[in-house]
C-alpha positions in Angstrom: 97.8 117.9 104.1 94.3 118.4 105.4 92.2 117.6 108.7 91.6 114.6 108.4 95.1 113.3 106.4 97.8 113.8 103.7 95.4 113.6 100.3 96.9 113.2 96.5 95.0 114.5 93.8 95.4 113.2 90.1 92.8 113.7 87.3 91.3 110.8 85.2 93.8 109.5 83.2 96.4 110.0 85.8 94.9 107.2 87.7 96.9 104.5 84.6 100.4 105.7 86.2 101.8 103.7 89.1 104.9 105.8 89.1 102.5 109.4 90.0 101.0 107.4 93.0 103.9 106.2 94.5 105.2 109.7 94.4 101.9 110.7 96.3 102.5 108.5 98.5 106.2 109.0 99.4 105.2 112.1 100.1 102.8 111.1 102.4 99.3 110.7 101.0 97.5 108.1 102.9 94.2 109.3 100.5 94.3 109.4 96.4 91.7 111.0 94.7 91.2 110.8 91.2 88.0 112.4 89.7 87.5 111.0 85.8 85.4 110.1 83.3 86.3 106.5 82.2 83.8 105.5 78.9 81.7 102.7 78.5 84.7 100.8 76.5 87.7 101.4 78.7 85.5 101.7 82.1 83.9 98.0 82.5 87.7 96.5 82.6 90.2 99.3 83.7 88.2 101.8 86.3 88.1 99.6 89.2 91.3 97.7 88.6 92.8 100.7 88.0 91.9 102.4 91.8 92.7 98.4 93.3 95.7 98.6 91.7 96.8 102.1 92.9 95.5 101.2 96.4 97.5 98.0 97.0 100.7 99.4 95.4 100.5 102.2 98.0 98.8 100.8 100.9 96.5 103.7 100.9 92.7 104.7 100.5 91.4 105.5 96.6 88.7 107.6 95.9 87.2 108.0 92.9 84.2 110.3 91.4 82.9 110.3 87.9 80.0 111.5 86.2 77.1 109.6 86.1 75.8 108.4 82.3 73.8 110.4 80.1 70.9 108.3 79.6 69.6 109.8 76.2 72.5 107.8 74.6 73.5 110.9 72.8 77.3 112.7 73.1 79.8 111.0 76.0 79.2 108.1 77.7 81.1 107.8 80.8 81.0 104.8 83.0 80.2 106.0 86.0 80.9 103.9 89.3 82.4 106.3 91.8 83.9 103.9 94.5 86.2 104.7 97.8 89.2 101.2 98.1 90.6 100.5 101.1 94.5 99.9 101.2 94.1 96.3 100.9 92.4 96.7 97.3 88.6 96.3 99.1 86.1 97.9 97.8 84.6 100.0 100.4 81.7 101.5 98.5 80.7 102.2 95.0 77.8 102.9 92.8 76.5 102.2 89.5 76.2 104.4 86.4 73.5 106.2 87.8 73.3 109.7 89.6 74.8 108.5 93.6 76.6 109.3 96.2 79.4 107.0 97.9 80.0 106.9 101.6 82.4 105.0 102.9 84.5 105.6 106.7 88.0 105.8 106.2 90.2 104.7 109.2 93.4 106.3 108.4 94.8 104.0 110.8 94.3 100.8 108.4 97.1 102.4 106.3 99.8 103.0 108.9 98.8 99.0 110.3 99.2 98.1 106.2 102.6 99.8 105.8 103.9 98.4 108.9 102.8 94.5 108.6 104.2 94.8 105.1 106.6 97.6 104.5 106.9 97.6 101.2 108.7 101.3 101.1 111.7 99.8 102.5 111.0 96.8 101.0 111.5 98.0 97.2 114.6 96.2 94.6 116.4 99.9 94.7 119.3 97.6 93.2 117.2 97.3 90.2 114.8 100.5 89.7 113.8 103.4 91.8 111.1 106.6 91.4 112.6 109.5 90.7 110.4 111.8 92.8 111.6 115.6 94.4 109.2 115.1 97.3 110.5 113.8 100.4 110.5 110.2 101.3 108.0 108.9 103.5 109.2 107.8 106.7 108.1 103.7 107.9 104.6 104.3 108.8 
């Protein structure tokens, strides 16, 4: 928990596993942060499908930050594109692969009005899977 909201941190990679943000988010992250380093092969079609992805599942705020891309061409090329996503899947703000910054206002509200017009934590088939998660389970938001 901080200030401003519950935040869940993951690291690149981390980002490709549904099951990790859900267990953020049942334990009450309205915000997912995922610093990476995507490449220029995986980043063009997974990075922001990825963060959508996440955000919609969830019904929460993504925010990512990655490096920008070396522009010598020599050693790793990472994709860049830091973006914030709103819990509808919108992106909110983003950049290119060039040095930025990404501002974006992030009305925590706009999660807790997603989770209650669609509550899709109670909502869930528990007849046919569930997450295994030690946290505590988020309450209806």
């Amino acid at each position: 928990d901080t200030a401003v909201g519950s935040v869940g941190v993951g690291i690149c990679f981390d980002v490709r596993f549904g099951e990790m943000a859900a267990a953020m988010a049942n334990r009450g992250a309205d915000v997912l942060i995922y610093p990476g380093a995507f490449n220029t092969v995986t980043g063009p079609h997974h990075w922001e499908l990825l963060q959508r992805a996440r955000a919609v599942d969830n019904q929460c705020f993504v925010l990512t930050c990655s490096p920008a891309r070396n522009t010598t061409g020599e050693g790793y090329q990472a994709w860049g594109h830091s973006t914030a996503v709103g819990p509808f899947a919108e992106v909110l703000a983003t950049t290119d692969e060039r040095p930025g910054i990404v501002f974006a206002d992030l009305d925590l509200g706009e999660v807790t009005r997603r989770r209650r017009n669609m509550p899709l934590a109670t909502q869930r088939r528990g007849d046919l899977y569930a997450l295994h998660d030690l946290g505590a389970v988020r309450g209806d938001a």
